[in-house]
Phi, psi and omega in degrees: 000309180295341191279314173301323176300309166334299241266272162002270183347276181320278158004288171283331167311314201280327178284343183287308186312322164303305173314311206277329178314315225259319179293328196284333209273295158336300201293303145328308150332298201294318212266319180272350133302303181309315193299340196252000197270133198262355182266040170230353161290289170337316185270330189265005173274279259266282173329294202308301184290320166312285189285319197055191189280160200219101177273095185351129177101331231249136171301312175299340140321342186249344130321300199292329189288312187307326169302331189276332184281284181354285176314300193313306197299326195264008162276324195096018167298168194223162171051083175252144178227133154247130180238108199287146146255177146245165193186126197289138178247185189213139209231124150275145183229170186290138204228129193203152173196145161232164171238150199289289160230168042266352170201165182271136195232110174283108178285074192302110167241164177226141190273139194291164183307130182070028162301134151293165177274134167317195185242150176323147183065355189072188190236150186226137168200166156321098171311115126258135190273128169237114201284334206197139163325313192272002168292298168314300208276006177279327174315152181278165188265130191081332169000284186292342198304130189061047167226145204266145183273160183221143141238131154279017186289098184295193180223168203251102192303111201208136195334296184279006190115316198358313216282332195296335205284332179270341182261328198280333166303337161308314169280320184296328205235338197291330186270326177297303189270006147278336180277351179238049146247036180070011200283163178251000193179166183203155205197134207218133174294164184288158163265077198225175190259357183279118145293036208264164170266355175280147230221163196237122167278216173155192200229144143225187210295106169233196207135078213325326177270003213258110177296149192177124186255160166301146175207171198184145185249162178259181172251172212287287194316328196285348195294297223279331168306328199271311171311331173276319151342303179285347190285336201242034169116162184306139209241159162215129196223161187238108170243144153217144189236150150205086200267187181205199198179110155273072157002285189301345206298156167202159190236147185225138182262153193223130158196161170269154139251176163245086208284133160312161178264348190223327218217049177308326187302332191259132182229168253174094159256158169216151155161212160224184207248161182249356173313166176176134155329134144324311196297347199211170154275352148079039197273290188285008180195099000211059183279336168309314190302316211260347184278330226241327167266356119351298176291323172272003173275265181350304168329297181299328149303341198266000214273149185269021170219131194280143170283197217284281192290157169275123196279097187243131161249111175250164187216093169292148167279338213215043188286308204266015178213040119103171175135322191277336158290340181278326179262353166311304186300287189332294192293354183233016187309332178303339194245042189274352160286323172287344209266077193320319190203113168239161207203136149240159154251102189229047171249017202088187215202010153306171208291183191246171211202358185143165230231138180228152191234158156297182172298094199115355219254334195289353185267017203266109179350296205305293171295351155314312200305284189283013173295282196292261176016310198267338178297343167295328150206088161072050161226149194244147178267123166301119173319291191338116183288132152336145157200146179050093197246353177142150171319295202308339187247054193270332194276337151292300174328250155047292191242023181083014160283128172302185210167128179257168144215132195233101201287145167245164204272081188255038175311308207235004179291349170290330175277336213262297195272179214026065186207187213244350188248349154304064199232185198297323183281345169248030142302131183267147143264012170277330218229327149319316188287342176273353170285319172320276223318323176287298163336284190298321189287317182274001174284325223252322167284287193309351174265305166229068181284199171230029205282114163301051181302012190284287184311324215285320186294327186297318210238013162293163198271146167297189211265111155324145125313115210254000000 
């Protein structure tokens, strides 16, 4: 009897082993199929150009949700949704600005998202200049009054991003605290890594309880101009926005599945928002996103056995001026013990450089697994546990779903996005296909695993002290 139990053991050992092969061997397969593969090029041509930009509220929003339905269906997803929220939009109107003196000067600007509007004819005033965000906020309260704030603080170009999160508070936060210095208007250098005259939009603060002046970004040179200007005697500057605001409105988060085959229940998100700046087609932020987990999902559909979990791809509606995480949560809080990972892609599509897991998670056979998979090509696993996985899943994150990030390369997404220059030509298509490829291979280990990251995150060791 004990020789036969033995006999057993071994037996399910050599087949869990054969099994764990076969998935690394798929997985590969899959990463290297991808690499050759053309419908994440295919989907983001097929949005940008079809459709264009897609501004919350906007009949091409309202394209972009059918268009999504289409797509998802002409892929092979199964349970396909449109799930409505609400959500007020907001219309750019004609938009201009100049400086008066010391001589006239046209300044190309774009006004940030959820601007309020001048007042009719614009506001015309004294420039005062801030070399730095943290220059505004050291000015006294009454300082500005009745004057427009101007910051030039650029920003720092860097692999991960780093920089936006330190120059974007100039946009996020810059029109409430010039405003309650008095300001009549606020004007921001862009936030971006270009030198370009094109000018970068972005969502800043709103909100019925939210104090808030018209505000509007520039392009990098007319910033530097100004800043040199101001060095040398006083400015006048002429701005006018005239936007608008729909209450009523409403955004739909859309999704697919890759039904699991043993285990449907327990699900795997992934996706990018189908949402986009008015200003541009929203190729690197963010059709690439909804293009690139699309296409590896789909890979993983095409196989002729699907894995153990369900593969859900989503396309939020509503990212840039917020809303699709919060009605995300709200519509699955129930199933929020299955929903096994969620992941977004939202950097562009440049190449990906490494891989961050939950907590507890990297010493696990499987992500060992998908470790060695993703180093051919040339992403390394980060110690460091995921955190801030994308707007859109901030709200699983949040409420405990574990959350990957799989970083992508934003040396040059900075120059780019929320702009007029965001557009189809600066997609690499070699380096959209090694992002399929790090998806589908690794969306594909991890479905069909048995991997708990709930436990794995509970019973990780804390961190040494050094």
């Amino acid at each position: 009897m004990i020789r036969s139990l033995l006999t057993a053991t071994v037996a399910c050992a050599l087949l869990a082993t054969a099994a764990h092969a076969q998935d690394v061997a798929t997985a590969a397969a899959l990463r290297d199929k991808a690499l050759l593969d053309r419908t994440a090029w295919d989907i983001t041509e097929d949005l940008t150009t079809t459709i264009g930009p897609r501004l919350v509220g906007s009949p091409a929003m309202t394209r972009a949700k059918d268009w999504g339905v289409a797509k998802l269906k002409a892929l092979g997803f199964t349970n396909v949704k449109v799930e409505e929220f609400a959500k007020p939009s907001w219309t750019r109107g004609a938009e201009s600005a100049e400086l008066v003196a010391p001589y006239p000067l046209k300044l190309a600007i774009v006004g940030l998202g959820r601007t309020p509007p001048t007042p009719a004819g614009g506001i015309e005033a004294e420039a005062v200049v801030f070399r730095t965000y943290a220059e505004l906020i050291a000015a006294s309260e009454g300082s500005l009054k009745g004057k427009i704030a101007v910051i030039t603080q650029p920003m720092v170009r860097a692999q991960d991003g780093a920089g936006y999160g330190v120059a974007g508070i100039s946009r996020r936060t810059g029109p409430v605290e010039a405003a309650k210095r008095g300001a009549v208007a606020l004007l921001i250098r862009s936030i971006s890594t270009s030198d370009s005259t094109v000018p970068h939009t972005g969502v800043t603060a709103f909100g019925p309880d939210v104090l808030t002046i018209p505000s509007a970004a520039m392009g990098v040179p007319e910033a530097e101009q100004l800043e040199r200007l101001a060095a040398k005697g006083p400015l006048r500057i002429k701005l006018n926005l005239a936007s608008t605001v729909d209450a009523g409105d409403v955004a739909w988060n859309i999704s697919g599945e890759i039904k699991g085959s043993t285990k449907p229940d327990e699900v795997i998100i992934a996706g990018g928002h189908l949402d986009s700046w008015d200003v541009g087609t929203g190729a690197l932020d963010d059709a690439t996103g909804v293009a690139i987990t699309a296409a590896a999902a789909k890979l993983i559909g095409d196989l002729p056995k699907h894995p153990k979990r369900t593969i859900r791809v989503v396309m939020w509606g509503s990212e840039e001026s917020g809303g699709s995480s919060e009605a995300y949560l709200a519509a699955h809080k129930d199933e929020l013990a299955k929903i096994v990972l969620a992941g977004e892609s939202d950097t562009g599509a440049d190449r990906i450089y490494s891989l961050q897991l939950p907590k507890g998670a990297a010493t696990h056979p499987t992500m060992q697994a998908a470790a060695r998979v993703l180093t051919p090509l040339k992403i390394y696993l980060d110690q460091a546990p995921a955190a801030h996985a994308g707007s859109d899943v901030e709200g699983l994150e949040g409420a405990g779903v574990p959350v990957i990030n799989l970083n992508q390369d934003a040396s040059r997404y900075f120059d780019y996005h929320h702009t007029a220059d965001d557009t189809l030509n600066k997609v690499d298509p070699s380096q959209l296909a090694q992002n399929v490829a790090a998806w589908a291979s690794f969306l594909y280990l991890t479905a069909d695993s048995d991997i708990d990251f709930r436990t794995l995150g509970a019973t990780a060791p804390a961190p040494h002290a050094n």
